[in-house]
C-alpha beads as a LAMMPS data file, in Angstrom:
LAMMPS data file: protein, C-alpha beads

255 atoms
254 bonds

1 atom types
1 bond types

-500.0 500.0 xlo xhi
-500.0 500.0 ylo yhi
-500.0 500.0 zlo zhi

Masses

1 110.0

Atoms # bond

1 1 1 6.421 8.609 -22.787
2 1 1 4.854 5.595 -24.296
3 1 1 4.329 1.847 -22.976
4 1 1 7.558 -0.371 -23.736
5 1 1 10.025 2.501 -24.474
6 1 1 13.214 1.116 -23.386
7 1 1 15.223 4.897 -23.220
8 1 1 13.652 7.099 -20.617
9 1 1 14.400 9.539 -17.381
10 1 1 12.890 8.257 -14.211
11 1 1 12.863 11.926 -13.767
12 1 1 10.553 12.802 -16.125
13 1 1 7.618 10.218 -15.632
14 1 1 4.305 11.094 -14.380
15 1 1 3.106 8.724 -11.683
16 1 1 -0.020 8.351 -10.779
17 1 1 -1.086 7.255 -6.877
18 1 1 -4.725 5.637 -6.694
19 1 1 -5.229 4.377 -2.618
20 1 1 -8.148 4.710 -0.673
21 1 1 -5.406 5.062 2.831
22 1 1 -4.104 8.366 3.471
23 1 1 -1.131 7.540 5.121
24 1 1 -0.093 5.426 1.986
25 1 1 -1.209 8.138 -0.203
26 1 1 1.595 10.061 1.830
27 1 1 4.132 8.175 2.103
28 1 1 4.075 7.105 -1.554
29 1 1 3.121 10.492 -2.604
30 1 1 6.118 12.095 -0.852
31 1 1 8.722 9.486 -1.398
32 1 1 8.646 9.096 -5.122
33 1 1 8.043 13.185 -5.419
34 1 1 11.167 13.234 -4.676
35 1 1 12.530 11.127 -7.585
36 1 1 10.320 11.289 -10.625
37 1 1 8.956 14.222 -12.241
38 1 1 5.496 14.511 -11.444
39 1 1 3.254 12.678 -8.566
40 1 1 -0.460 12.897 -8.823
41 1 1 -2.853 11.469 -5.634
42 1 1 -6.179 9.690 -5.889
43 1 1 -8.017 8.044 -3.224
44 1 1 -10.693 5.984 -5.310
45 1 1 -11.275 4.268 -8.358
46 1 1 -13.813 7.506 -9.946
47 1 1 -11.203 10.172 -8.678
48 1 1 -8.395 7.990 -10.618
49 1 1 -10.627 7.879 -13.877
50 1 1 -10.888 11.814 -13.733
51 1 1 -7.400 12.076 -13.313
52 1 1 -6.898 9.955 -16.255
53 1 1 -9.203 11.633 -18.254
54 1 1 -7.596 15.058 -18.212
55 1 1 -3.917 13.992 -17.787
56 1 1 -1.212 11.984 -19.084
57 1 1 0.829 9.395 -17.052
58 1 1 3.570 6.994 -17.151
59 1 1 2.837 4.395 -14.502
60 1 1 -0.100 4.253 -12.181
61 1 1 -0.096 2.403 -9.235
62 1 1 -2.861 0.865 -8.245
63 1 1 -4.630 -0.254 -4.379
64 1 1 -6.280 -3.430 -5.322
65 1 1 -8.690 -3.144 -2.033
66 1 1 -10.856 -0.141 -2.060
67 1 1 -14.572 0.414 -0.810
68 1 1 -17.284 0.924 -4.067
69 1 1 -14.736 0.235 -7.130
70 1 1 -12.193 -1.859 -5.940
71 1 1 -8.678 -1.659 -7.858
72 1 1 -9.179 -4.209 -10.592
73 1 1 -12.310 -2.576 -11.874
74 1 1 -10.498 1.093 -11.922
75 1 1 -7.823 -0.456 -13.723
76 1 1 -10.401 -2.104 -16.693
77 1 1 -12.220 1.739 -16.586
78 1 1 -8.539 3.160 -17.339
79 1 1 -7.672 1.107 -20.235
80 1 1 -11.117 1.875 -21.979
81 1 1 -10.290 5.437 -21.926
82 1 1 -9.266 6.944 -25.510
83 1 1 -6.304 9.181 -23.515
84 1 1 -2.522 7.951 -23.347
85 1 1 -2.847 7.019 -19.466
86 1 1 -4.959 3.907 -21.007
87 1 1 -1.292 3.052 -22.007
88 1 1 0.773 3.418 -19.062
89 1 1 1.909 0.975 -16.914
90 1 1 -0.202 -0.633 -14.444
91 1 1 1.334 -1.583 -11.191
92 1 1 -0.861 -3.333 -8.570
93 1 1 0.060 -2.745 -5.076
94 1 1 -1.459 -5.122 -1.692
95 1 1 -1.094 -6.551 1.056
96 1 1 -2.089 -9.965 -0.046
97 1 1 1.337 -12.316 -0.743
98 1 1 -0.726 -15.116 -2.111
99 1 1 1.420 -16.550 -5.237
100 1 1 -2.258 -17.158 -6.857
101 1 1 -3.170 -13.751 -6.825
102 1 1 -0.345 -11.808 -8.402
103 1 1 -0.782 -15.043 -11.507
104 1 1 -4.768 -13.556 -11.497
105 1 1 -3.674 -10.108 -11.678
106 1 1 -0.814 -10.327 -14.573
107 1 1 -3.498 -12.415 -16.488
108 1 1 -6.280 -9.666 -15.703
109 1 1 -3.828 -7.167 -17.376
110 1 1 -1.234 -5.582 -14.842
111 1 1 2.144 -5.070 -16.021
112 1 1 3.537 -6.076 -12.337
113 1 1 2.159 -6.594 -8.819
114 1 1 3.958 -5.824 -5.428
115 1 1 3.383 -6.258 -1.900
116 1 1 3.200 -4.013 0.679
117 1 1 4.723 -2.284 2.394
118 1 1 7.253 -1.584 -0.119
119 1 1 10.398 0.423 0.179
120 1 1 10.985 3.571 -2.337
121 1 1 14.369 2.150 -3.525
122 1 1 12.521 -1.027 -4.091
123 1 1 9.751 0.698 -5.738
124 1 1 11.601 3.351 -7.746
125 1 1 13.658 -0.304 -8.930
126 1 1 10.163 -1.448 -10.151
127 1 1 9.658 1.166 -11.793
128 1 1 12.827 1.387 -14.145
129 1 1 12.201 -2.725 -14.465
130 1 1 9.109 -1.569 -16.251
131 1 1 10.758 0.697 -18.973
132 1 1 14.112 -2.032 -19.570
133 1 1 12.614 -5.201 -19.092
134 1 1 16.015 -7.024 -19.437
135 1 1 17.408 -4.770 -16.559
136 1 1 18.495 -7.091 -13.369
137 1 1 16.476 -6.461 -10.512
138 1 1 18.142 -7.127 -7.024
139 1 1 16.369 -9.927 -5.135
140 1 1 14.710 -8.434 -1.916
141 1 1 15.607 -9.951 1.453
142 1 1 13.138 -11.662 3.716
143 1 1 13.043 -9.529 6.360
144 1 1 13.707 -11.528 10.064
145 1 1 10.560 -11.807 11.986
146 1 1 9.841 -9.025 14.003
147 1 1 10.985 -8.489 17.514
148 1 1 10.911 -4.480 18.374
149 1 1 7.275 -2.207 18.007
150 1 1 9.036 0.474 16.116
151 1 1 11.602 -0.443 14.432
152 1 1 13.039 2.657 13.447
153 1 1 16.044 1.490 10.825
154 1 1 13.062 -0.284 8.741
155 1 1 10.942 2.848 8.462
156 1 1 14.057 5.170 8.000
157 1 1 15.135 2.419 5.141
158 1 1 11.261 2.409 3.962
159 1 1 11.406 5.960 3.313
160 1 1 14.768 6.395 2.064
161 1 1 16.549 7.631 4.368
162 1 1 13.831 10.730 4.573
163 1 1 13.717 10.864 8.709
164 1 1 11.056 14.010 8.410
165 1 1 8.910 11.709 6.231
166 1 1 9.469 8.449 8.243
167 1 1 8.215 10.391 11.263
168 1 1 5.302 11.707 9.979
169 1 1 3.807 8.498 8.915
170 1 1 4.476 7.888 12.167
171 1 1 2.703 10.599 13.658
172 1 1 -0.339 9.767 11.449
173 1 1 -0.169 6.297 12.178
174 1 1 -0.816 7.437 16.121
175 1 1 -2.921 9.527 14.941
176 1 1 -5.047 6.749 13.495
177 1 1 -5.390 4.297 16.217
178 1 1 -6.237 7.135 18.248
179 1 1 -9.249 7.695 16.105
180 1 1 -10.287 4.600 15.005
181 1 1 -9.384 1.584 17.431
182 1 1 -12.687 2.098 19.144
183 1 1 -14.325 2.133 15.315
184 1 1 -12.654 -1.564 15.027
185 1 1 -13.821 -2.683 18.630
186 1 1 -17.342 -1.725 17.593
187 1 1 -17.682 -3.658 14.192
188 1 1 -15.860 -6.836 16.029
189 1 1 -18.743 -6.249 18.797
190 1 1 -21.412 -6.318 16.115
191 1 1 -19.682 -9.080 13.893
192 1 1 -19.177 -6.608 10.775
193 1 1 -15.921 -8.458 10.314
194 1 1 -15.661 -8.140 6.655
195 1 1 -15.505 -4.455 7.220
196 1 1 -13.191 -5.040 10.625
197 1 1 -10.758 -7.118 8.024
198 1 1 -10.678 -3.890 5.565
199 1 1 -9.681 -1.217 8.462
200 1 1 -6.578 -4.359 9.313
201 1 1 -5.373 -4.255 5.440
202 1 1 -5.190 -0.942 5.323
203 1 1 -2.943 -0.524 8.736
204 1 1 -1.151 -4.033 7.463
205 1 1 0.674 -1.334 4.730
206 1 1 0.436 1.295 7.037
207 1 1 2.174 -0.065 9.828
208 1 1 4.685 -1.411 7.219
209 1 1 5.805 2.165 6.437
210 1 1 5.695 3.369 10.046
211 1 1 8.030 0.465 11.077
212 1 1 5.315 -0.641 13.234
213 1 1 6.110 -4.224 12.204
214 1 1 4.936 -6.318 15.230
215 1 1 1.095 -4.063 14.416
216 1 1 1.567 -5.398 10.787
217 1 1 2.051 -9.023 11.843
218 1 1 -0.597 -9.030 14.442
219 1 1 -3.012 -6.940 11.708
220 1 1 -2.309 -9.941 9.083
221 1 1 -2.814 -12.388 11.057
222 1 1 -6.254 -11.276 12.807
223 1 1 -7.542 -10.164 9.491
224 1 1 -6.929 -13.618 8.193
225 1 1 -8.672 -14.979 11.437
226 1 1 -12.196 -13.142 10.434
227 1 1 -11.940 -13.417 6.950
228 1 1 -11.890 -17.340 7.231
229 1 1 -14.135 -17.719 9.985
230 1 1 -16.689 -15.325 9.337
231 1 1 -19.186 -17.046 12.189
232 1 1 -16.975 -17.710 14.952
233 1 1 -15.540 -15.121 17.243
234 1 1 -11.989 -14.012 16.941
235 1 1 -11.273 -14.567 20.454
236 1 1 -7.474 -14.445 21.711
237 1 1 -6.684 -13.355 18.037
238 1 1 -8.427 -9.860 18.663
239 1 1 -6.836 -9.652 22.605
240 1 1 -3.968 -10.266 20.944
241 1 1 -3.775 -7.623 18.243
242 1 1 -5.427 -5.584 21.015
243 1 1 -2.256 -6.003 23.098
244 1 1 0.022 -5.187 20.143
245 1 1 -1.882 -2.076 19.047
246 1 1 -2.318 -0.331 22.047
247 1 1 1.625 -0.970 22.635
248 1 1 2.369 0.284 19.320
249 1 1 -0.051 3.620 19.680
250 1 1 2.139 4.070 23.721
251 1 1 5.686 3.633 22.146
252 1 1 4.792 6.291 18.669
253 1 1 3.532 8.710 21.437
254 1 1 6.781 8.923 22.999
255 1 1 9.042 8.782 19.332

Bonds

1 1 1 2
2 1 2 3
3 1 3 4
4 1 4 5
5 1 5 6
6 1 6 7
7 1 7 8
8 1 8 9
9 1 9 10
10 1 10 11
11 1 11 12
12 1 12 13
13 1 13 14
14 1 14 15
15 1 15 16
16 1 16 17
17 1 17 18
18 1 18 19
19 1 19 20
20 1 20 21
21 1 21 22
22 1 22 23
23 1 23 24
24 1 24 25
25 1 25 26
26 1 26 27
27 1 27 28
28 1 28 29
29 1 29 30
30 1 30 31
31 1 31 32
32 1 32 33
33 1 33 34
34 1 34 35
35 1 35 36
36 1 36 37
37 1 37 38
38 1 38 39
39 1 39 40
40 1 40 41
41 1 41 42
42 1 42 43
43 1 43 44
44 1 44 45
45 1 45 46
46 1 46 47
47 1 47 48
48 1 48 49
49 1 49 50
50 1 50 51
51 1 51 52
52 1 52 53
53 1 53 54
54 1 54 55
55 1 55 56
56 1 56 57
57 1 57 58
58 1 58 59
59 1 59 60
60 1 60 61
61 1 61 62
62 1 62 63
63 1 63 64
64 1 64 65
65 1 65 66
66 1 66 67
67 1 67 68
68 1 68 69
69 1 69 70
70 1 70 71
71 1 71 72
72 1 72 73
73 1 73 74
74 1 74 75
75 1 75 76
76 1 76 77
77 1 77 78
78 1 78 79
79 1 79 80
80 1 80 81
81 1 81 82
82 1 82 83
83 1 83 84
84 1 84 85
85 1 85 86
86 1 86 87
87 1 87 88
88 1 88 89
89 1 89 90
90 1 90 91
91 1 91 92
92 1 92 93
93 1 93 94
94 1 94 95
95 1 95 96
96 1 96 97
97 1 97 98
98 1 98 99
99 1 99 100
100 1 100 101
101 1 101 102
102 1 102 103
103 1 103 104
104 1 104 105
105 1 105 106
106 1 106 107
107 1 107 108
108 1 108 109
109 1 109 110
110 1 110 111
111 1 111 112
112 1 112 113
113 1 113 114
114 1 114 115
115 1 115 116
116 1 116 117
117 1 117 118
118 1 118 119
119 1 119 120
120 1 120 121
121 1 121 122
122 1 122 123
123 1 123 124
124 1 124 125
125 1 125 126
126 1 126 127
127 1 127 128
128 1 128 129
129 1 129 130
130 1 130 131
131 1 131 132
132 1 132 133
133 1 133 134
134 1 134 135
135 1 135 136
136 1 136 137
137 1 137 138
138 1 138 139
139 1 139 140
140 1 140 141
141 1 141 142
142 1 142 143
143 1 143 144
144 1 144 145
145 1 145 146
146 1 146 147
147 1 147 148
148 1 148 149
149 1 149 150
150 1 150 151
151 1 151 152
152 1 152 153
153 1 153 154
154 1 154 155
155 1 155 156
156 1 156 157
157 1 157 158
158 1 158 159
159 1 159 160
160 1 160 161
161 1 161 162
162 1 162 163
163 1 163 164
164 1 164 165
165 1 165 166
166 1 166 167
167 1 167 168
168 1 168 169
169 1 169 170
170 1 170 171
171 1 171 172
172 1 172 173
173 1 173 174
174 1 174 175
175 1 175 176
176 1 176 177
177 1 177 178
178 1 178 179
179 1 179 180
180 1 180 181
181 1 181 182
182 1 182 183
183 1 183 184
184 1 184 185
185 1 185 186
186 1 186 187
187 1 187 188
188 1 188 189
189 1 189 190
190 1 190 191
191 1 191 192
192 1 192 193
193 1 193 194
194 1 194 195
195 1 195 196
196 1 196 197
197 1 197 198
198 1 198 199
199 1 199 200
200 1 200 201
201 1 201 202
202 1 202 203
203 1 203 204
204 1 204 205
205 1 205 206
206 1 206 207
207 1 207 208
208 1 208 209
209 1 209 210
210 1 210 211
211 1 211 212
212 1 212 213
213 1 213 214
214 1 214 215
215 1 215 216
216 1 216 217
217 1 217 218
218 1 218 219
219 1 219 220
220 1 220 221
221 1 221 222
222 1 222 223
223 1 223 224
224 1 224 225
225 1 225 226
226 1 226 227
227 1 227 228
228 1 228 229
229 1 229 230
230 1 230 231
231 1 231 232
232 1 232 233
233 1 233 234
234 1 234 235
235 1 235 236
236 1 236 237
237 1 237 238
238 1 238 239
239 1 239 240
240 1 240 241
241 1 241 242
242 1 242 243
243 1 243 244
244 1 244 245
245 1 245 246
246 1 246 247
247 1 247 248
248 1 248 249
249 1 249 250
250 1 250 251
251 1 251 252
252 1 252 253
253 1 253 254
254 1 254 255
């Protein structure tokens, strides 16, 4: 299917995946398998250029912040390529809500930006905005600030209505802090808080999916806390994402 056509099956596109965080890789991967025709997974920018190379897609969305070739630069790499996927439609997906930055990343070339987390409905919406660009979108609700660790009805909603999928992001999202919360403790010890503030993006989205939407808060906020004071110590930020985290990792052990 080419850019810009306007009559199309949201069953038959090919949708490419390109995020350097497995659990987003699965919970995108699985939710919008189940409503277009064909989901392919990358988890960097080289392993999205292959992809390109020797197949054709529709829409590729795109993780703006991954380690060696972040998304902007895959993106550029993809629409030098002499195959159709130079063509498809390039949908930038992060964490980052800054007004400023989706303006720098329409100019740079995407054909729309959203934030995560994301809902499929919401997403597969996106999508179909892309292909009729007079289509009415439905304005998404601010959700209410959160108040419960897991909040079950949001990840249900996230994924669907899929419970089997929407509890086994949250499985891997135990999984995770299980394995690396004492990685994050060590790089805050040793002030590598540029890399710290890469590990809390990632579990920003993932924690999004998972419902986990106090653990998103808290990751935001701490993440925002190193990145803009890069030579003071995050102090009662960290304790308190601490607090939060190891909450969040108790209550998914008992789901």
């Amino acid at each position: 299917m080419s850019k810009g056509t306007s009559r199309y099956s949201i069953e038959s596109l090919s949708v490419l995946v390109v995020d350097d965080h497995r659990i987003n890789r699965e919970f995108l991967g699985t939710g919008l398998g189940r409503v277009v025709g064909q989901v392919a997974l990358a988890e960097d920018g080289p392993g999205a250029i292959g992809l390109c190379e020797q197949e054709d897609f529709d829409v590729i969305l795109m993780d703006l912040h991954m380690p060696g070739m972040d998304g902007l630069a895959t993106a550029n790499r993809i629409r030098d390529l002499d195959r159709r996927s130079a063509h498809a439609q390039m949908v930038a997906l992060t964490a980052d809500a800054r007004p400023e930055e989706r303006l720098r990343l329409l100019e740079a070339g995407f054909d729309d930006y959203l934030n995560k987390p994301i809902n499929i409905p919401d997403l597969v919406e996106a999508i179909e905005a892309l292909f009729n660009p007079g289509a009415a979108r439905s304005p998404r609700e601010q959700p209410a600030a959160p108040t419960q660790l897991i909040d079950r009805s949001r990840a249900l909603a996230a994924a669907n209505g899929d419970t089997e999928l929407a509890a086994r992001l949250q499985d891997m999202l135990s999984r995770e802090l299980d394995e690396k919360l004492p990685q994050l403790d060590r790089m805050i010890a040793a002030r590598e808080y540029r890399e710290a503030a890469e590990l809390l993006h990632q579990w920003a989205g993932a924690g999004g999916y998972a419902g986990a939407t106090r653990m998103t808060q808290a990751c935001r906020m701490l993440r925002q806390r190193l990145l803009s004071g890069l030579d003071s110590s995050p102090g009662t930020s960290y304790l308190n994402f601490l607090r939060i985290a190891h909450a969040t990792r108790q209550t998914l052990r008992h789901i």
